[in-house]
Structures are given as structure tokens and as C-alpha cells.
N, C-alpha and C positions, 0 to 999 in steps of 0.2 A: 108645492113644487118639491120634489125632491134633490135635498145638495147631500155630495156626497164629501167626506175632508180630504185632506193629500194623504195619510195613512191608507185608506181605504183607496184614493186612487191610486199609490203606488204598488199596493197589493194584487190590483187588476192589473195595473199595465204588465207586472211581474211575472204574473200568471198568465196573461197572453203572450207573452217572450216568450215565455219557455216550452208555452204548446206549438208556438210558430218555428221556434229550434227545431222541438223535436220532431214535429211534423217533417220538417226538411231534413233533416236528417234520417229519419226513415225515407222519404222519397228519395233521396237522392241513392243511397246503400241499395246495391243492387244482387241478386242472389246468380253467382257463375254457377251454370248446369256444370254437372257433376262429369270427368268420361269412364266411360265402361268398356271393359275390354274382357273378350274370353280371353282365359289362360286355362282351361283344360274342358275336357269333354271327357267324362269317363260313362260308359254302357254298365248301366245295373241289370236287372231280371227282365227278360222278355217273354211274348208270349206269340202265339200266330200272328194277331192284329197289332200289336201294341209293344213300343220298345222303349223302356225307362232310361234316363239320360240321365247326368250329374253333372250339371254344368260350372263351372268354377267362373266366377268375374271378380275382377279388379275395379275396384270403384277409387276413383279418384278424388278429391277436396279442393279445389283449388282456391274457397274461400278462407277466409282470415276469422274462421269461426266452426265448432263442432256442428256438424250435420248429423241430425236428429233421424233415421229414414225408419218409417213403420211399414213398407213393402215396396212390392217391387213388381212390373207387368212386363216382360219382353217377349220379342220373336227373334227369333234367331234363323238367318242364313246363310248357306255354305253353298259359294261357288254360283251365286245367283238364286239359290233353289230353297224353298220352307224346310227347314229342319226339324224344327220345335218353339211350342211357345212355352214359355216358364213365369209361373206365379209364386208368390213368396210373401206372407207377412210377417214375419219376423222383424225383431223392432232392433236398430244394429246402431251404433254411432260411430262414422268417420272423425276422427280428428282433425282439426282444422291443418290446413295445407300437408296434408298426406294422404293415403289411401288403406282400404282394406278388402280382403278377400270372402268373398260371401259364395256357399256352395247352394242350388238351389235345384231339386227335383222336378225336371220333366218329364214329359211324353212324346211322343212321335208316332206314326203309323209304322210298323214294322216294314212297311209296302216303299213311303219315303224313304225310310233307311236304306234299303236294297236300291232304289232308285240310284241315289248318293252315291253308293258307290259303283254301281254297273257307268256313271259318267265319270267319274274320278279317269282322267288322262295321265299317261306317265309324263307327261312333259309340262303340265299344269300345276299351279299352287295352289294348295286348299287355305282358300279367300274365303273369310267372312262380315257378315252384317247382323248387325244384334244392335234393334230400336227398341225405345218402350219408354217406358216413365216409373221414374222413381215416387212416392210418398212419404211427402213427411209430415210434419204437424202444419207446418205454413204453406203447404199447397203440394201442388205437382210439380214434379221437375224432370221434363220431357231430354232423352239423349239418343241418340246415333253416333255408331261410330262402326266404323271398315278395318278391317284389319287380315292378317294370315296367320293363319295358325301354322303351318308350314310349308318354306319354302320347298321345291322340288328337287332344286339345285345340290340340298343338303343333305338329300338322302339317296340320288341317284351317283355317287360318286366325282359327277364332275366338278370341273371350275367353273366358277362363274365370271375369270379372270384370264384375258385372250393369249 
């Protein structure tokens, strides 16, 4: 029969403590999706088919810990309608509860482009959507988010105020 002494069982119970902590302590820490926001679209080199983009995002932290991100996969749309998708591996770190600005090169159909703007309304905001999922060493970390890149109000001279 094997006995074991109380050195040895306090060394086990000890050691199951503190797997059962940390166990619950990692389940419980939960990882806040990140948000992302265009802040610029700047037009590179075109061609007949095909029109380069440089899209600027604001990436958000809202955890109490450095985010690690080694890429990046989005689609971007304007006013309801595909823009562009943009891929990116580059490996970047958010500091925890701040943000940083990442530029990342797309594409587009020269065809979409024109599209984009033959609907562009003077009385309409150019509204966007840009979903995707970030990467980082501990998984994927999926985001959407709506925004305007600008109001109409602002540039047609009037008030927005009666």
C-alpha cells in the first residue's frame, strides 16, 4: 500500500491550489475586441483595372494589457457598397488602454472606384463599414464597426442648426 506523509501531501494540495487559481483566473480574464476606425483613405498609383488605396485605421486597446497583433484581414465599405479589402502582416503592439494608427495597402477595382463616386449624393454622408479580424499570438480577434468619414453638412456650407 502506498502512504504518502503530510510534507508530501501538503506539496500536492499546494500544487493543486494553485493550478485551480490559475486555471480560474485565466477563465475568468476575458480578452475586449479591439475597435477600429478609418481615419484616412489616401489613393496611390492606378491603373485601367486596378486602383491602390492607403487606408489609415485607429485601432483601439481597451484591455488592461499590451495587444500583441501580427495582422490584420479587412473589407471596407462606403455608403453600403465594397470598396476594398486589406491585408497586412506586420506584427505592431497597442499599449494597453490606448490606441495606435496602422497604414495598410489595398486594392480596389478601378470600375468600383468610379462606381463610388458616380453615387456619391450632394446631400449624403460618406458612411463607412470596415469588418475583419485582427491576429495575434492568442487567437483571432474579430471587429466591426460603422462610422463617417464625412459629414455633408460640413462641407456644403450649411447649418446643421435650425
Amino acid at each position: 500500500m502506498l502512504r504518502y506523509d503530510d510534507r508530501t501531501m501538503r506539496l500536492l494540495a499546494g500544487t493543486t491550489l494553485l493550478l485551480l487559481v490559475t486555471g480560474c483566473a485565466t477563465w475568468f480574464s476575458k480578452i475586449e475586441p479591439p475597435d477600429v476606425l478609418v481615419t484616412n483613405i489616401t489613393p496611390l498609383d492606378a491603373t485601367a483595372f486596378e486602383q491602390r488605396l492607403q487606408v489609415d485605421l485607429r485601432i483601439r486597446n481597451p484591455n488592461d494589457f499590451d495587444l500583441v497583433v501580427t495582422g490584420i484581414d479587412f473589407k471596407l465599405n462606403v455608403n453600403g457598397e465594397r470598396l476594398a479589402r486589406g491585408l497586412g502582416n506586420k506584427e505592431f503592439t497597442i499599449p494597453r488602454l490606448s490606441d495606435a494608427v496602422i497604414s495598410v495597402q489595398t486594392s480596389t477595382s478601378t470600375f468600383d472606384l468610379i462606381r463610388q463616386f458616380l453615387s456619391l449624393s450632394e446631400k449624403e454622408d460618406l458612411a463607412y463599414d470596415v469588418s475583419g479580424v485582427l491576429f495575434s499570438k492568442d487567437g483571432r480577434l474579430p471587429f466591426n464597426h460603422s462610422g463617417v468619414l464625412f459629414e455633408q453638412e460640413r462641407f456644403s456650407g450649411k447649418s446643421s442648426f435650425p
